[in-house]
C-alpha positions as CSV (number, residue, x, y, z in Angstrom):
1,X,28.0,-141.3,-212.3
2,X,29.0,-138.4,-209.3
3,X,31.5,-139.7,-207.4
4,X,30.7,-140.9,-203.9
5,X,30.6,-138.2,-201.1
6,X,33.8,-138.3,-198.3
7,X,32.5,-136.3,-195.8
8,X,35.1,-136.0,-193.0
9,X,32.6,-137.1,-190.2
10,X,32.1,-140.3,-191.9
11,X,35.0,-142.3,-191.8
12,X,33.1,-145.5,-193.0
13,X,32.4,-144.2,-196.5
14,X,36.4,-143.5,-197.3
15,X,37.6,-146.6,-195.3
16,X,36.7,-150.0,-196.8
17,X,40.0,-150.3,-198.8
18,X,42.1,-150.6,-195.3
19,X,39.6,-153.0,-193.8
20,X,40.0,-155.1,-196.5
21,X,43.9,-155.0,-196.6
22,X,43.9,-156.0,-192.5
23,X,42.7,-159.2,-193.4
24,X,45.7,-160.4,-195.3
25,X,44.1,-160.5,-198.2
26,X,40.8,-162.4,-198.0
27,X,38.5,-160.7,-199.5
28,X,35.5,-160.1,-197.1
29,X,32.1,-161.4,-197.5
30,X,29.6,-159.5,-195.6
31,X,26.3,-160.3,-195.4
32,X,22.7,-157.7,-193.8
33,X,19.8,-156.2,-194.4
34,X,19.3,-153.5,-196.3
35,X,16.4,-150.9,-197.3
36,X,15.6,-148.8,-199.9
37,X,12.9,-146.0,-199.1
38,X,12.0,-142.7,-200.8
39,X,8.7,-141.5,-201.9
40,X,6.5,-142.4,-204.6
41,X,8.0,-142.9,-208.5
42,X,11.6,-141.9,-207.7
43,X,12.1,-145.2,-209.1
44,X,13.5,-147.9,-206.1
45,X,11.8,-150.9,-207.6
46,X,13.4,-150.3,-211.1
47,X,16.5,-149.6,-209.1
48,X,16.5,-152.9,-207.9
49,X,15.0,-154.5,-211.0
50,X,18.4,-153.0,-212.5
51,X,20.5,-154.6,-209.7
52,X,19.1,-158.1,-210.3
53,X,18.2,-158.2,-214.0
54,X,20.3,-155.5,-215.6
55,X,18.8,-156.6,-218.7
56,X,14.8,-156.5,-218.0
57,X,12.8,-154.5,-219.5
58,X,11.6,-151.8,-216.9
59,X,9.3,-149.6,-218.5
60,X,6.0,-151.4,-217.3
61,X,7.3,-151.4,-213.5
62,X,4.2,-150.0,-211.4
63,X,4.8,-148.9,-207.7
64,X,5.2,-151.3,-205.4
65,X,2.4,-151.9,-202.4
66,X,3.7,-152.8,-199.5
67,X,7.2,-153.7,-198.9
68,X,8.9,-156.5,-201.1
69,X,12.1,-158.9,-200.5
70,X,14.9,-159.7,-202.2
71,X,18.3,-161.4,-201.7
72,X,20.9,-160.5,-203.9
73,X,24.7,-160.7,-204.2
74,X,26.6,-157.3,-204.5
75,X,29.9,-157.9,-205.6
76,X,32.1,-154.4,-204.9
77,X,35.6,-153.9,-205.5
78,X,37.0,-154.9,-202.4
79,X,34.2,-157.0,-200.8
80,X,30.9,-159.2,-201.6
81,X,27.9,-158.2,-199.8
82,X,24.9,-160.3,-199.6
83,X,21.8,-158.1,-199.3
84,X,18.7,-159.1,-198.1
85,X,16.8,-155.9,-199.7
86,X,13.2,-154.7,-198.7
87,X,11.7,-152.6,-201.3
88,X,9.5,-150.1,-199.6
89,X,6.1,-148.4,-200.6
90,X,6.4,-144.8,-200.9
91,X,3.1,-143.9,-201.3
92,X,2.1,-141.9,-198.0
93,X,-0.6,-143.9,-197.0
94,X,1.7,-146.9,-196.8
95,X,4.2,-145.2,-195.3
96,X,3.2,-146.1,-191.6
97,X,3.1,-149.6,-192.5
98,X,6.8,-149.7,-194.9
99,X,8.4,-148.6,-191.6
100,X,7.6,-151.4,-189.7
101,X,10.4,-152.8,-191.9
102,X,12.8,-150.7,-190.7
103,X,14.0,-152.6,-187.9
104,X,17.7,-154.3,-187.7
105,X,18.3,-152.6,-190.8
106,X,22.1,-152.7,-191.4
107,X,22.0,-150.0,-193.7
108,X,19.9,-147.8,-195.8
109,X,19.5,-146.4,-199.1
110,X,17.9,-142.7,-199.6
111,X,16.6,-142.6,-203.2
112,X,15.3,-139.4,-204.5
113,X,14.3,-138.5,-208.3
114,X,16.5,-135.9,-209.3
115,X,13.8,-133.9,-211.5
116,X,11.8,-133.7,-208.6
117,X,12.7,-131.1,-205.6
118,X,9.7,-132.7,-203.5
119,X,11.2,-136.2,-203.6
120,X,14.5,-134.7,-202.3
121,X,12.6,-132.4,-199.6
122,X,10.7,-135.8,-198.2
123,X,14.5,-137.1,-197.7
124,X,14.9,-136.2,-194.0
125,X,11.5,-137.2,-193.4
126,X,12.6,-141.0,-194.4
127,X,16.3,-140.8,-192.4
128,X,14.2,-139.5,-189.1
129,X,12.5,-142.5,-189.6
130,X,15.2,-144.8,-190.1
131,X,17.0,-142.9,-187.3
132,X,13.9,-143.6,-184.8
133,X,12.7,-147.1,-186.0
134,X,15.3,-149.1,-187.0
135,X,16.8,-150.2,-183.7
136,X,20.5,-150.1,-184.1
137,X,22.6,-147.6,-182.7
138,X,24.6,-147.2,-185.9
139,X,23.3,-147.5,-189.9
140,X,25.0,-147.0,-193.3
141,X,23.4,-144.9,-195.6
142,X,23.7,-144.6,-199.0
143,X,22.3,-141.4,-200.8
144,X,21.0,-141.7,-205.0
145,X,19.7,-139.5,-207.2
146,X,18.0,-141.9,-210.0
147,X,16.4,-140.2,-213.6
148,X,19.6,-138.8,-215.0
149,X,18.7,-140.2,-218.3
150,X,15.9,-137.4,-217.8
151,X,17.2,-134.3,-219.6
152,X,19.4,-131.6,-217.8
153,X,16.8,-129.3,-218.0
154,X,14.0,-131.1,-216.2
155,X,16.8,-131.5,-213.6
156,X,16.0,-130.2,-209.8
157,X,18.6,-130.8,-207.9
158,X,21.8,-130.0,-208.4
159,X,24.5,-132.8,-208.1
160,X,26.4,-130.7,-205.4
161,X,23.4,-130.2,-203.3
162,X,22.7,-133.5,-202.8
163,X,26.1,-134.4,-202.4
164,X,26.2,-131.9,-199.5
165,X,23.1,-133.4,-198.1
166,X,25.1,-136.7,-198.1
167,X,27.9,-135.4,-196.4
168,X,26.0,-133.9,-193.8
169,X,24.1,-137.1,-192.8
170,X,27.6,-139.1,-192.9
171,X,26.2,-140.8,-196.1
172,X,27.6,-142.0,-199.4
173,X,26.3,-140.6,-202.8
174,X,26.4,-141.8,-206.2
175,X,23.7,-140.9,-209.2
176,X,21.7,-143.4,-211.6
177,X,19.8,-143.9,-214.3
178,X,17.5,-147.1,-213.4
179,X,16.1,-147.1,-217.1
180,X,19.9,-147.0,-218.8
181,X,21.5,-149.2,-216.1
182,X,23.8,-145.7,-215.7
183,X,25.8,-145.8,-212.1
184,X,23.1,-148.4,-211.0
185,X,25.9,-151.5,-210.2
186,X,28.6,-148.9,-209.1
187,X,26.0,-146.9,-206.4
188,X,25.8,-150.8,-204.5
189,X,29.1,-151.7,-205.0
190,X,30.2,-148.7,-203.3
191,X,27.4,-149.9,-200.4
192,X,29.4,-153.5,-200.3
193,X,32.7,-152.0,-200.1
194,X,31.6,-149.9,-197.2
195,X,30.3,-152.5,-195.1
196,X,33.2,-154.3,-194.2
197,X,34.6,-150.9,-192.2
198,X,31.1,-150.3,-190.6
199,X,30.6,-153.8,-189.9
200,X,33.5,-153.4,-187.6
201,X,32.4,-149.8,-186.5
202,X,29.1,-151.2,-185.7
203,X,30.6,-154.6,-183.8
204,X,32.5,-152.0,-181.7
205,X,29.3,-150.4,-180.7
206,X,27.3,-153.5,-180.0
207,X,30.6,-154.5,-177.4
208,X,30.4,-151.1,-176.1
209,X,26.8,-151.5,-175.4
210,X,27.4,-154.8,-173.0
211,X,26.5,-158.1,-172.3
212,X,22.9,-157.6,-172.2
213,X,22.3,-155.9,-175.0
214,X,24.0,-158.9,-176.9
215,X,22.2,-161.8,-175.4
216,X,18.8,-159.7,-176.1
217,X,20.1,-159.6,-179.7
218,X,22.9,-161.3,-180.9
219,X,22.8,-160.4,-184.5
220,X,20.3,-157.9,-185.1
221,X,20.4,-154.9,-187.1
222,X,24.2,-155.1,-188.1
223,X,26.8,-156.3,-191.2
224,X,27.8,-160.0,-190.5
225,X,30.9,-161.3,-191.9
226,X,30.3,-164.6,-193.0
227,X,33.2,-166.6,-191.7
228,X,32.0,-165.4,-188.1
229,X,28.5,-165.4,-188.7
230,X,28.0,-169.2,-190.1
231,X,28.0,-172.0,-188.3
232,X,30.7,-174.7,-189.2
233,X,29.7,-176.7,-192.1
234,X,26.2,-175.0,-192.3
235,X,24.7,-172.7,-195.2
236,X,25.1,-169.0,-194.4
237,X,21.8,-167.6,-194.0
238,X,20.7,-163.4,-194.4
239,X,20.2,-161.2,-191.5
240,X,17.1,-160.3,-191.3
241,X,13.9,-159.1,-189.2
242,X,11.7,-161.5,-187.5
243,X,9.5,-159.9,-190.1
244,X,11.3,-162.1,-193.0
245,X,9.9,-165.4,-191.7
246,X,6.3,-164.2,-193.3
247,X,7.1,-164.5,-196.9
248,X,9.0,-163.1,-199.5
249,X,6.9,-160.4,-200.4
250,X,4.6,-158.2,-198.8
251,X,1.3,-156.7,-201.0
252,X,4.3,-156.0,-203.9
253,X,2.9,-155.6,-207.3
254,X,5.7,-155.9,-209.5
């Protein structure tokens, strides 16, 4: 697995360790939505198939249709994240509809198939997206090049390329193999030991932005930590888009 990018404009992606250590201690529990997007067959709903069942058998996954829901625990080094994750359609004829989904997305992951220089080119396509749909002023992104069980000369992409592209975005970057389980745990553990740090970057933003902002949305589109974000004796719940309250799954066919 490549190590995850530091770019120096993203302070979010180095800083989770001291976030954690200001609380004394307690590890944090963080809790958002999150998206994975990328074109066609680079392989997000055996990503997440990974994720959940790191034992199933993945090679009769077919592409999803639609967009498809999740919730699942990500337990990283320093802190527990509890994802609600919408696995998106990257066939371009569904691609109008999958970014209806963006919105109050905490964060975002970029997948790309690294044997294939298209799925990488479409990359910036899917961030201008996030960028113009999603509704908050701030997202973590989290950058993966799936297929490197594929051999090194099929490759595409070089690993320092898309680490560069990482950096320049202010993204994280790890590489997986979705059919070995290679990289696949690591790449969202790094996501849930980031989000403690942006969840407090993003919390500054959403004060910054005033009153009114707030009362229109009180908890949309960022990390929650779920000692604040709970009620007292109630059952913490997922952030998520008005969207969620339709169903778990939308036209997903695996």
């Amino acid at each position: 697995m490549a190590a995850a990018a530091r770019p120096a404009g993203a302070s979010h992606a180095g800083s989770g360790a001291s976030s954690v250590g200001s609380t004394g201690g307690r590890r944090p529990v963080i809790e958002g939505k999150v998206i994975v997007i990328g074109s066609v067959s680079v392989g997000k709903t055996s990503l997440l198939g990974r994720l959940t069942k790191p034992h199933a058998d993945l090679r009769t996954v077919c592409p999803s249709v639609g967009v498809s829901f999740l919730q699942h625990t990500i337990e990283g080094r320093d802190a527990t994240l509890r994802a609600s994750l919408w696995d998106t359609a990257g066939q371009e004829r569904f691609r109008a509809m999958s970014s209806l989904y963006y919105r109050l997305s905490a964060a975002a992951v970029l997948v790309f198939d690294v044997t294939s220089r298209q799925s990488f080119d479409d990359l910036p396509f899917f961030l201008s997206n996030v960028q113009s749909t999603a509704g908050t002023p701030h997202v973590l992104f989290l950058v993966i090049g799936n297929k490197t069980d594929i051999s090194p000369s099929s490759r595409a992409v070089a690993t320092a390329e898309a680490r560069a592209f990482a950096e320049s975005i202010g993204a994280l970057y790890c590489e997986t193999s979705a059919q070995t389980g290679a990289g696949v745990r690591q790449a969202f553990a790094m996501l849930a030991d980031a989000a403690p740090a942006f969840a407090a970057k993003q919390q500054a933003a959403k004060a910054a932005a005033g009153a009114a902002a707030q009362e229109r949305s009180p908890m949309a589109g960022f990390f929650q930590e779920v000692a604040v974000a709970r009620k007292a004796g109630s059952r913490p719940s997922l952030v998520v888009s008005e969207a969620a309250g339709s169903g778990g799954s939308s036209g997903g066919c695996c």
